[in-house]
Biopython code that builds the backbone (N, CA, C, O; Angstrom):
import numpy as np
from Bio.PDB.StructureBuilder import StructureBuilder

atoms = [
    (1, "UNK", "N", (1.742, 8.791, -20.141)),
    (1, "UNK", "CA", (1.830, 7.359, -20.349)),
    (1, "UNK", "C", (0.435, 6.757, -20.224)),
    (1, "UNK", "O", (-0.514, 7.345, -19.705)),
    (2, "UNK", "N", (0.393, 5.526, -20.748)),
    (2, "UNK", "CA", (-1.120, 5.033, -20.787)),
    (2, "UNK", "C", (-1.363, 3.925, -19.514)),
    (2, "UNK", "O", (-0.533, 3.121, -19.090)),
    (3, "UNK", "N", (-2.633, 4.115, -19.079)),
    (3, "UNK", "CA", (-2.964, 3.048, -18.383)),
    (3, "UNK", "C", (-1.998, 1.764, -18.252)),
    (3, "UNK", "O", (-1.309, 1.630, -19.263)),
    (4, "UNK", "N", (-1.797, 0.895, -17.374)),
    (4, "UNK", "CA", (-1.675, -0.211, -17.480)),
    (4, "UNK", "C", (-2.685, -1.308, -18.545)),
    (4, "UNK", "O", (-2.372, -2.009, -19.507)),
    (5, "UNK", "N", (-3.828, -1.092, -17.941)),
    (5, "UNK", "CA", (-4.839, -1.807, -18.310)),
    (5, "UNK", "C", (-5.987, -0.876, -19.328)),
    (5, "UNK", "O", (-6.125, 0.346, -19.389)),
    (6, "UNK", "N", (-6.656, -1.874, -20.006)),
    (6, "UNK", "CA", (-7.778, -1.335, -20.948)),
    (6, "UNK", "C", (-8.730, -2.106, -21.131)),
    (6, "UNK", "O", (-8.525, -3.319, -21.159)),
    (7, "UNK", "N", (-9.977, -1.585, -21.295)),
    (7, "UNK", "CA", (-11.455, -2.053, -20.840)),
    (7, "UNK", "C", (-11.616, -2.702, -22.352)),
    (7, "UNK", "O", (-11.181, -2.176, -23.377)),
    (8, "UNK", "N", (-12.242, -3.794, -22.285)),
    (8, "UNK", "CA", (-12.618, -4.824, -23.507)),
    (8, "UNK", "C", (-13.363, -4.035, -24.070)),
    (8, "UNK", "O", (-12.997, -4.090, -25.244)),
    (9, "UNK", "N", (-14.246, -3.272, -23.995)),
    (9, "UNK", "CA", (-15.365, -2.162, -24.832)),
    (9, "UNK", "C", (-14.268, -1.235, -25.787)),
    (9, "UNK", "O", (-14.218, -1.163, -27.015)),
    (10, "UNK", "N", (-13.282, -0.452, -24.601)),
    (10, "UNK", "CA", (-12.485, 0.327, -25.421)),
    (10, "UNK", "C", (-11.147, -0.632, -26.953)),
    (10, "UNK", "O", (-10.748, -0.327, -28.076)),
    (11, "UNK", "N", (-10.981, -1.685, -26.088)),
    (11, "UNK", "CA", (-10.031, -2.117, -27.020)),
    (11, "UNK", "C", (-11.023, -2.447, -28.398)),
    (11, "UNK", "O", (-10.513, -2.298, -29.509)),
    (12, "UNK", "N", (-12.413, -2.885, -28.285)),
    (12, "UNK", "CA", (-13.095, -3.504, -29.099)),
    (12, "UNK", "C", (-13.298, -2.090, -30.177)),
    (12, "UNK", "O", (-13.124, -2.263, -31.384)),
    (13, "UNK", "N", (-13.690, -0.640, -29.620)),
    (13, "UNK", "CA", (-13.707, 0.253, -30.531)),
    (13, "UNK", "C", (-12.444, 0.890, -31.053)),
    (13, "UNK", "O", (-12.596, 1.753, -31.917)),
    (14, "UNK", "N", (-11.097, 0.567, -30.620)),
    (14, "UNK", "CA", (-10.229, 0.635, -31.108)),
    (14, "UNK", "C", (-10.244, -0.008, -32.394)),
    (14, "UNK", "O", (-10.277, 0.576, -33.478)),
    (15, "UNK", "N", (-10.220, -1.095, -32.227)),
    (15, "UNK", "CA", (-10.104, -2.293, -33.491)),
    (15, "UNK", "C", (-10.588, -1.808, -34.398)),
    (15, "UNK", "O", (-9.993, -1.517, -35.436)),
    (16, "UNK", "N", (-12.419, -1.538, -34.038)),
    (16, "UNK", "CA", (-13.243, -1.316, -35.065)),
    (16, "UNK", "C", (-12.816, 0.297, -35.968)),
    (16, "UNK", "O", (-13.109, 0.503, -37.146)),
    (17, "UNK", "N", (-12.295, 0.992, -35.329)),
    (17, "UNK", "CA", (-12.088, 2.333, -35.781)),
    (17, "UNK", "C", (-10.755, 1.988, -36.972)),
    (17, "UNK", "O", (-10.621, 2.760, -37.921)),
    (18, "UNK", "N", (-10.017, 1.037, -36.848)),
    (18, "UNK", "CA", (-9.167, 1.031, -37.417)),
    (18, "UNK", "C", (-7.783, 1.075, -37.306)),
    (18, "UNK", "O", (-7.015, 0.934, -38.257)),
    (19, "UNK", "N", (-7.314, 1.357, -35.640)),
    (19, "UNK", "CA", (-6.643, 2.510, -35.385)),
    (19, "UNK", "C", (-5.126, 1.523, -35.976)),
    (19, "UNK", "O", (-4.951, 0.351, -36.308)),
    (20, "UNK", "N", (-4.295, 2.689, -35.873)),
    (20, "UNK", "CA", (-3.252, 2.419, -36.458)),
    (20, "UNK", "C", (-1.886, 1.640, -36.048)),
    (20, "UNK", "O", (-1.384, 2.658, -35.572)),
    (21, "UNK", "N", (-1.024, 0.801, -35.877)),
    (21, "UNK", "CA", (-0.315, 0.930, -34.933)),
    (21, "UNK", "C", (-0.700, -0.454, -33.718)),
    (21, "UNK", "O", (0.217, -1.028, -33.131)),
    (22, "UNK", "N", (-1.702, -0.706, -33.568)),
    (22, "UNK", "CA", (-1.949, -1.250, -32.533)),
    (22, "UNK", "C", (-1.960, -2.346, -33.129)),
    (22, "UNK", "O", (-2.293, -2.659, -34.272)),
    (23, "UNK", "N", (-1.264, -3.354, -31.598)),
    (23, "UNK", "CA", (-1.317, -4.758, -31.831)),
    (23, "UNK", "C", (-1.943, -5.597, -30.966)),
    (23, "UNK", "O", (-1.795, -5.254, -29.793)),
    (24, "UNK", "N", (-2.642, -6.651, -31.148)),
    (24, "UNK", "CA", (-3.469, -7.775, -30.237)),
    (24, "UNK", "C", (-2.669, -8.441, -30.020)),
    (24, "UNK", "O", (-2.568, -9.263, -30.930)),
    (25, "UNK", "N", (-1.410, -8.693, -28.666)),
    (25, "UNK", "CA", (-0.810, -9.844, -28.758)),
    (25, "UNK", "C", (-1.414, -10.348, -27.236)),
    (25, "UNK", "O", (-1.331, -9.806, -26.134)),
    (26, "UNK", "N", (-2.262, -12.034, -27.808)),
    (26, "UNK", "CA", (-1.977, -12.931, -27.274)),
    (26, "UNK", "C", (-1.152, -13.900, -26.612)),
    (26, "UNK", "O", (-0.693, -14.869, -27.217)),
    (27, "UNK", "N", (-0.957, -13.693, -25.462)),
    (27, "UNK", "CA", (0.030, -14.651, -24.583)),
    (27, "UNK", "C", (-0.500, -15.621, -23.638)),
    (27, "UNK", "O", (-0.272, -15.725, -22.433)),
    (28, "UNK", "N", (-1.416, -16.467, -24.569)),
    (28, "UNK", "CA", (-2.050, -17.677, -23.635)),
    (28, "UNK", "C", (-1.437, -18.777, -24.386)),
    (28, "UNK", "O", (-0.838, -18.657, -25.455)),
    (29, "UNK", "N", (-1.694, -20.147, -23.554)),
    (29, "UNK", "CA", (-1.271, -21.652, -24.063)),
    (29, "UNK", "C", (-1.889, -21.828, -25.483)),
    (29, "UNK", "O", (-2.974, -21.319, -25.762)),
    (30, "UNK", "N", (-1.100, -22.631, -26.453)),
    (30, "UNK", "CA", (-1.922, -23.339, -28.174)),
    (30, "UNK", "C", (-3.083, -23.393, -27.602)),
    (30, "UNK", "O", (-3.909, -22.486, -27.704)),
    (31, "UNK", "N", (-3.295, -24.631, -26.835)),
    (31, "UNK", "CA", (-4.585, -24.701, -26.424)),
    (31, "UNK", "C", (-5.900, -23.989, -26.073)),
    (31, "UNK", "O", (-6.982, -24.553, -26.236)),
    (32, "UNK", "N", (-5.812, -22.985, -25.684)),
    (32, "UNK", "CA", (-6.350, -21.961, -25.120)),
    (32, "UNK", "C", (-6.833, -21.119, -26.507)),
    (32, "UNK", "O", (-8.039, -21.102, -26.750)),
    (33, "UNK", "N", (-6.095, -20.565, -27.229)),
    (33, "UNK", "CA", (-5.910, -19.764, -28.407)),
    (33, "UNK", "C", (-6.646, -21.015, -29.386)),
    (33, "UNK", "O", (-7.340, -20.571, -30.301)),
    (34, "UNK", "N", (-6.591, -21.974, -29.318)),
    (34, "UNK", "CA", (-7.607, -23.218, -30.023)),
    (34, "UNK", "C", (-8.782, -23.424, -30.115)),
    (34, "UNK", "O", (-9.499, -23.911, -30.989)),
    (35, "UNK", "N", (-9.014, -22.824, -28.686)),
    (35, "UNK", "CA", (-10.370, -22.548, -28.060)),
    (35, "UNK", "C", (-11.633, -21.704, -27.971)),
    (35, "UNK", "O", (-12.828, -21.989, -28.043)),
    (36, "UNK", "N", (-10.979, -20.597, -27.795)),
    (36, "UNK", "CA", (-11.396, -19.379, -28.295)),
    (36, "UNK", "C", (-10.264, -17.866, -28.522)),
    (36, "UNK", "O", (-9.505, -17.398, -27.674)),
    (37, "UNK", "N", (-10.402, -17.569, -29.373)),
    (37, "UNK", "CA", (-9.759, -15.931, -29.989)),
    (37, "UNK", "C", (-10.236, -15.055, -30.588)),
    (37, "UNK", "O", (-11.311, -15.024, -31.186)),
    (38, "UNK", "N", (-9.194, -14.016, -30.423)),
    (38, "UNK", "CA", (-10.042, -12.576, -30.901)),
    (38, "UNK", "C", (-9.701, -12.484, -32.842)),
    (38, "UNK", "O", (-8.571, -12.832, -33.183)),
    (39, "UNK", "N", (-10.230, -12.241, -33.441)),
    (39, "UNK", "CA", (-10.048, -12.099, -34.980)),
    (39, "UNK", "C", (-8.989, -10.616, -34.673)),
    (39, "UNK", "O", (-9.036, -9.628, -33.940)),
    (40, "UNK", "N", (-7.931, -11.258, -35.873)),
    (40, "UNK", "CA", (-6.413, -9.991, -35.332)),
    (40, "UNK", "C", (-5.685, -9.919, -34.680)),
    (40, "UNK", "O", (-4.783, -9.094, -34.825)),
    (41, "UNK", "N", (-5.759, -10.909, -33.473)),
    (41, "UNK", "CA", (-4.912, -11.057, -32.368)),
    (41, "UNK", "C", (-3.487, -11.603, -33.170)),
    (41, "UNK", "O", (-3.490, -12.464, -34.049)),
    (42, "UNK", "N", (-2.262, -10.885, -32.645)),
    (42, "UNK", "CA", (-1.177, -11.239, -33.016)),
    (42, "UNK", "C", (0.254, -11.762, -32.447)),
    (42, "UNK", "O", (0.333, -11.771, -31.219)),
    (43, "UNK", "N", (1.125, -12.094, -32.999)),
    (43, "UNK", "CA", (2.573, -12.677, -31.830)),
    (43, "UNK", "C", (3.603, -11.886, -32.057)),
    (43, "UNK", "O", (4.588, -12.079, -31.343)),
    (44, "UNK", "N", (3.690, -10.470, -33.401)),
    (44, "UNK", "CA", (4.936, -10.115, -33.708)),
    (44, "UNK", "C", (4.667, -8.645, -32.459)),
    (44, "UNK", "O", (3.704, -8.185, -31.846)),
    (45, "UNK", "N", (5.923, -8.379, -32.565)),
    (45, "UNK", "CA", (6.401, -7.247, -31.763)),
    (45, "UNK", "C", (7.026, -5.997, -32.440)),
    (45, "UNK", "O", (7.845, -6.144, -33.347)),
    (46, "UNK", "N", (6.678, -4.871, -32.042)),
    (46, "UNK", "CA", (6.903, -3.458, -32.826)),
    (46, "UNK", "C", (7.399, -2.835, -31.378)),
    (46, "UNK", "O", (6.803, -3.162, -30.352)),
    (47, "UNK", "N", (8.251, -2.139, -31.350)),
    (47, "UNK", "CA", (8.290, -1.102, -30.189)),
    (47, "UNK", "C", (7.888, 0.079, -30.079)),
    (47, "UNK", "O", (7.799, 0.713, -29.027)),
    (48, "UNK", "N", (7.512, 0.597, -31.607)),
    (48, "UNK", "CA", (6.715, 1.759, -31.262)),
    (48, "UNK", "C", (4.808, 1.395, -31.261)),
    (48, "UNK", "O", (3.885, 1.968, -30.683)),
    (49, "UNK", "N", (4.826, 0.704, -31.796)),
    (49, "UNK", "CA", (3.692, -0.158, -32.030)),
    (49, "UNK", "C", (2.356, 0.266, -30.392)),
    (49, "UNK", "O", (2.886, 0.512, -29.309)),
    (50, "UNK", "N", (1.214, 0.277, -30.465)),
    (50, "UNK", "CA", (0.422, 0.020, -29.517)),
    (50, "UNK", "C", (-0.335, -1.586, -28.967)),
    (50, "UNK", "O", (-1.391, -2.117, -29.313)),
    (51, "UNK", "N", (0.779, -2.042, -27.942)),
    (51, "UNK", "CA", (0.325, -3.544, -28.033)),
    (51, "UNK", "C", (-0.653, -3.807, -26.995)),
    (51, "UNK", "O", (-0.346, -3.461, -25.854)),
    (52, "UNK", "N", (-1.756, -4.347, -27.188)),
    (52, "UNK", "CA", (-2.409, -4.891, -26.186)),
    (52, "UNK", "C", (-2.198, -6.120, -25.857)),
    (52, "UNK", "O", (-2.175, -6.804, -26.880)),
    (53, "UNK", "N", (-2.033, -6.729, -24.928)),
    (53, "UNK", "CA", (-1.932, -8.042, -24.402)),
    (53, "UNK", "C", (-3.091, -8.881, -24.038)),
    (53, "UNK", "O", (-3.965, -8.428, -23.299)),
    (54, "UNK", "N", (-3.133, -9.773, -24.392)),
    (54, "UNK", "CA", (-4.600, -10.660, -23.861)),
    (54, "UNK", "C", (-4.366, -11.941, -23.269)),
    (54, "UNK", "O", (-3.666, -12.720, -23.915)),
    (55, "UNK", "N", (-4.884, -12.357, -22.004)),
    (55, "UNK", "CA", (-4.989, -14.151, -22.018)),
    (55, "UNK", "C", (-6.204, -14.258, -21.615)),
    (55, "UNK", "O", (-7.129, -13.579, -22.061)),
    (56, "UNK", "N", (-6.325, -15.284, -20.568)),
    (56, "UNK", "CA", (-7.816, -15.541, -20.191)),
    (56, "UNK", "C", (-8.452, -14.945, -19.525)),
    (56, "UNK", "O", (-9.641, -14.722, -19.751)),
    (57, "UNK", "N", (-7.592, -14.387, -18.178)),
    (57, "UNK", "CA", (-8.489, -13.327, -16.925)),
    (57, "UNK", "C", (-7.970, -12.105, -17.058)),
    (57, "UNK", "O", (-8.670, -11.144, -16.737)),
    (58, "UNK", "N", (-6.796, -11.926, -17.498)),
    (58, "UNK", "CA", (-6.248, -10.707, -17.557)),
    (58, "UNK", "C", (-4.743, -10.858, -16.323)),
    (58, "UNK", "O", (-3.830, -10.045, -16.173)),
    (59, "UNK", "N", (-4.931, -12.015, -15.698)),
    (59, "UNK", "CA", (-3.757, -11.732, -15.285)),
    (59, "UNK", "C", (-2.402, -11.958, -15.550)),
    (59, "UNK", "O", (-1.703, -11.148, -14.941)),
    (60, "UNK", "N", (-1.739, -12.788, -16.259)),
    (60, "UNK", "CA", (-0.819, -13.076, -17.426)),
    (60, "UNK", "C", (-1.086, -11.486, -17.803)),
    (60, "UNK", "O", (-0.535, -10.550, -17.223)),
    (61, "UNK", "N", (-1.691, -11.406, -18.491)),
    (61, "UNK", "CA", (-1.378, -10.704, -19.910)),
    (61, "UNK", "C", (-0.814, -9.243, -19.054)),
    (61, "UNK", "O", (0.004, -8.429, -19.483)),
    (62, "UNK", "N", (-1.646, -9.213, -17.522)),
    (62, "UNK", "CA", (-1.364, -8.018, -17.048)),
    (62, "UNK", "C", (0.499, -7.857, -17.000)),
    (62, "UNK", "O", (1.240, -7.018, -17.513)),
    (63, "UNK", "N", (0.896, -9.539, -15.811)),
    (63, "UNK", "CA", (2.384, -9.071, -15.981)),
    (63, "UNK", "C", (2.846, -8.943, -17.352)),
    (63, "UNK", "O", (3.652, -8.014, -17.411)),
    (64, "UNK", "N", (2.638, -9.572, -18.623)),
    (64, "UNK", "CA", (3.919, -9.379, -20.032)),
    (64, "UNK", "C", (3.361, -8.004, -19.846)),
    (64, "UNK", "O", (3.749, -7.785, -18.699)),
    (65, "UNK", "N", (2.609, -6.771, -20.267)),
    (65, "UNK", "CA", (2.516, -5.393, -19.842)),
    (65, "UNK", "C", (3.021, -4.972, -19.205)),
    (65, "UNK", "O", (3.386, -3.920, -19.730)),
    (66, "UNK", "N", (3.389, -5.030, -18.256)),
    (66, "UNK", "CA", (4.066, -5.058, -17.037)),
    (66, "UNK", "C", (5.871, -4.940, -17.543)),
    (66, "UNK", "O", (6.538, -3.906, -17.569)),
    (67, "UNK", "N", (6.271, -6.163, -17.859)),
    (67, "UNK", "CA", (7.211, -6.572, -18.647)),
    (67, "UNK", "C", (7.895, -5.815, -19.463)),
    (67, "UNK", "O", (8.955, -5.209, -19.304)),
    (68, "UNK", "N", (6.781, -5.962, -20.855)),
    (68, "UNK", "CA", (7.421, -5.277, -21.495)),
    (68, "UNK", "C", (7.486, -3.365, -21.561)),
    (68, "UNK", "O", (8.128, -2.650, -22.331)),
    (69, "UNK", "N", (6.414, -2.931, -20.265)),
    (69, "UNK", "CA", (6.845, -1.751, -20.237)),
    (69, "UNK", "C", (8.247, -1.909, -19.765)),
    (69, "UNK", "O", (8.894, -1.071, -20.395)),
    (70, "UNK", "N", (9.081, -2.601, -18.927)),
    (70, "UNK", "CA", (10.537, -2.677, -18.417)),
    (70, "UNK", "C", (11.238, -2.840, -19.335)),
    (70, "UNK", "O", (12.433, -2.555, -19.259)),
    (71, "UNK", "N", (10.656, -3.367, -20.510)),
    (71, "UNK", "CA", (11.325, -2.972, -21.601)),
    (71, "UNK", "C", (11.551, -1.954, -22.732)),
    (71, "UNK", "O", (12.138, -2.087, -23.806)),
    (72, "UNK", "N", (11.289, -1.518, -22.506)),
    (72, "UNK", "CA", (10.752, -0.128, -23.170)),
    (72, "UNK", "C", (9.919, 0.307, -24.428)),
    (72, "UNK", "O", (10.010, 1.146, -25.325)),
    (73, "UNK", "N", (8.857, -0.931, -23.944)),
    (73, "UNK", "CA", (7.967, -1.037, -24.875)),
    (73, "UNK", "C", (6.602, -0.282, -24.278)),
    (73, "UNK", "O", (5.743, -0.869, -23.620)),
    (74, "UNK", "N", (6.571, 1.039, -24.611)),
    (74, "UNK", "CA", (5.501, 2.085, -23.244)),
    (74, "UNK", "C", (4.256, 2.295, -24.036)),
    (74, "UNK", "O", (3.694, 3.373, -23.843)),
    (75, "UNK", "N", (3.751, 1.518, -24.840)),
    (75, "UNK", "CA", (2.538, 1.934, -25.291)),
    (75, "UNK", "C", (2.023, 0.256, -24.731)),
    (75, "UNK", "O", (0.801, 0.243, -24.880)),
    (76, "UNK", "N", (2.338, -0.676, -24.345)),
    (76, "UNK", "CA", (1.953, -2.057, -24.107)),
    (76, "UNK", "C", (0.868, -1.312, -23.363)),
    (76, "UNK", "O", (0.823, -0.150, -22.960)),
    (77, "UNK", "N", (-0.271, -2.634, -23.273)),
    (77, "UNK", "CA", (-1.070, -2.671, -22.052)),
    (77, "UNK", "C", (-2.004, -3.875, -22.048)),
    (77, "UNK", "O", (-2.200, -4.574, -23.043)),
    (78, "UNK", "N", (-2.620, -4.085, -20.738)),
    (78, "UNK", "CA", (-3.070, -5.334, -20.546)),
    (78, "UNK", "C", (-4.463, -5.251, -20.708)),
    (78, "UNK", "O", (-4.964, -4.358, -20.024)),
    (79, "UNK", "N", (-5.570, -6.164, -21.680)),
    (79, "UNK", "CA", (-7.012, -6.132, -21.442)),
    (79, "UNK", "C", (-7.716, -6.647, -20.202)),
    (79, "UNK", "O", (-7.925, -7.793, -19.803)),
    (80, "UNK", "N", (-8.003, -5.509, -19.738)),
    (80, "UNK", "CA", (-8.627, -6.248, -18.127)),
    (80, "UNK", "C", (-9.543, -7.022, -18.264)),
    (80, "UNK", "O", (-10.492, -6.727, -18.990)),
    (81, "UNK", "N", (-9.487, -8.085, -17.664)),
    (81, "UNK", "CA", (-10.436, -8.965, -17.279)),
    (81, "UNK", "C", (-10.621, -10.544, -18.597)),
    (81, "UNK", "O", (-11.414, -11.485, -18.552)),
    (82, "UNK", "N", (-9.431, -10.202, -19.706)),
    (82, "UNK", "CA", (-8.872, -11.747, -20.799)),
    (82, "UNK", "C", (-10.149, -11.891, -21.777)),
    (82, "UNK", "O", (-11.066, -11.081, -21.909)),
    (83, "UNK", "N", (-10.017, -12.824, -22.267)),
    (83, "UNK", "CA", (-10.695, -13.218, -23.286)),
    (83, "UNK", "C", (-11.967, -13.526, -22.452)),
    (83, "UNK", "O", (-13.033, -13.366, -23.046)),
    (84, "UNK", "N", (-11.994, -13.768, -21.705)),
    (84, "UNK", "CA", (-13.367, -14.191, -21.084)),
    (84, "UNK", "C", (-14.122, -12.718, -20.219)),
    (84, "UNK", "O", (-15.204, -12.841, -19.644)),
    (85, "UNK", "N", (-13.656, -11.895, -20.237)),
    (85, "UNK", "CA", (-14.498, -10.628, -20.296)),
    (85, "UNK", "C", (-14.698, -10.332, -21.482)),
    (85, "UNK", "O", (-15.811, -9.828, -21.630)),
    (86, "UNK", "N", (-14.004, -10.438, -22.575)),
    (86, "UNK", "CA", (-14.330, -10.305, -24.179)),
    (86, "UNK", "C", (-15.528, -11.023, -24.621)),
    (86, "UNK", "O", (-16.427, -10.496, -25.275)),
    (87, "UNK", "N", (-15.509, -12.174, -24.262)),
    (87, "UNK", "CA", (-16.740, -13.098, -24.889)),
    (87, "UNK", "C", (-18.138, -12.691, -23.924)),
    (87, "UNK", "O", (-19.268, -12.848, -24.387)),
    (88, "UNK", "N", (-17.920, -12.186, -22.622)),
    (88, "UNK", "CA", (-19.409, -11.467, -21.987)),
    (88, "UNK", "C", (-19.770, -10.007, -22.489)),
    (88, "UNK", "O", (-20.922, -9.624, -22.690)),
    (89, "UNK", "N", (-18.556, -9.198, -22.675)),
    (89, "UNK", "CA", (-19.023, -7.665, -22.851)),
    (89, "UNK", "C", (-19.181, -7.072, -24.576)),
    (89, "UNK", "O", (-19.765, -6.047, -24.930)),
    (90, "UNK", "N", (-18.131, -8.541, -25.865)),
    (90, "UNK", "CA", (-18.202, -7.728, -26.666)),
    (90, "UNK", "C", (-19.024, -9.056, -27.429)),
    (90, "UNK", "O", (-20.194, -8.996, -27.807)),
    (91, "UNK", "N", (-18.196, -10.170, -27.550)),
    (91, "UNK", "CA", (-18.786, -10.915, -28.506)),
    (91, "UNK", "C", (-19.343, -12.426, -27.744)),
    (91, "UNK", "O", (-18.652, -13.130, -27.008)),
    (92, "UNK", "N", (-20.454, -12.627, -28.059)),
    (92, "UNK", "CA", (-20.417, -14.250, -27.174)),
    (92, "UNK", "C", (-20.799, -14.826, -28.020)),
    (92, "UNK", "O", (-21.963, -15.204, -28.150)),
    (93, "UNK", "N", (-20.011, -14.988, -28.676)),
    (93, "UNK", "CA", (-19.485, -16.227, -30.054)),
    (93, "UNK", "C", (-18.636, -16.518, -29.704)),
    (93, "UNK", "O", (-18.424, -17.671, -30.080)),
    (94, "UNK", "N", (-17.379, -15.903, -28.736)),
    (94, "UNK", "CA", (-16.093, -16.259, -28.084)),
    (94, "UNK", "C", (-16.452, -17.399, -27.088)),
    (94, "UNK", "O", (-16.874, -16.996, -26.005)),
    (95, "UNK", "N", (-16.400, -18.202, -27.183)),
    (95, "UNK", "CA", (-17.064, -19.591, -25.971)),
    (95, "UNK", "C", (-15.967, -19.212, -25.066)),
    (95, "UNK", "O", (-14.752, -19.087, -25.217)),
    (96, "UNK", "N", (-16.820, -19.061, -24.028)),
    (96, "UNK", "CA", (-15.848, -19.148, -22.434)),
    (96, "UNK", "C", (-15.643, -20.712, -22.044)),
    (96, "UNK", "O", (-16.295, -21.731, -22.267)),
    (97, "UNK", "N", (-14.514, -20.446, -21.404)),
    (97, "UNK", "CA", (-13.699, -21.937, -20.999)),
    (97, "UNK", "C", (-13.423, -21.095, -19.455)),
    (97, "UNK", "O", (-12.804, -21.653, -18.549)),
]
sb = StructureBuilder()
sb.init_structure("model")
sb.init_model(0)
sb.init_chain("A")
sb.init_seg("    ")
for serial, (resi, resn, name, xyz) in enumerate(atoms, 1):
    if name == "N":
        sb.init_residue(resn, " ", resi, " ")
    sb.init_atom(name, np.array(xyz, "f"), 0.0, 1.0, " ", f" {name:<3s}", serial, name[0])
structure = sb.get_structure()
């Protein structure tokens, strides 16, 4: 089984590689997602699917991971540390709030 959590570097070379399967779902406020987001980030749901979860610090996004592993959704996982470790480690074009 995979980590709970995944490092903004790794999710970022995921993306870039292409990989298959995987989903960016965002679970922060309109507002927030208004503010700043990841290009690809998504809301639909796959169960075999590889979903990453994102909000601002990582802690939200950690419980829906959390969550929906209880649901038997076992490839979920949470980006440690939200969009605002994203905008320091991958892109800072992402404006931190």
């Amino acid at each position: 089984m995979l980590e709970l959590e995944i490092a903004p570097r790794e999710v970022a070379d995921r993306l870039k590689s292409g990989e298959t399967g995987l989903i960016l779902l965002d679970v922060r406020e309109p507002w927030e997602v208004a503010t700043a987001q990841i290009a690809g980030a998504f809301q639909e749901l796959d169960p075999e699917a590889h979903i990453i979860t994102v909000c601002h610090s990582g802690v939200r996004s950690l419980n829906v991971a959390a969550w929906m592993r209880n649901q038997g959704f076992e490839r979920a996982q949470s980006m440690s540390g939200g969009i605002d470790s994203w905008s320091r480690e991958i892109d800072p074009a992402v404006p931190r709030y």
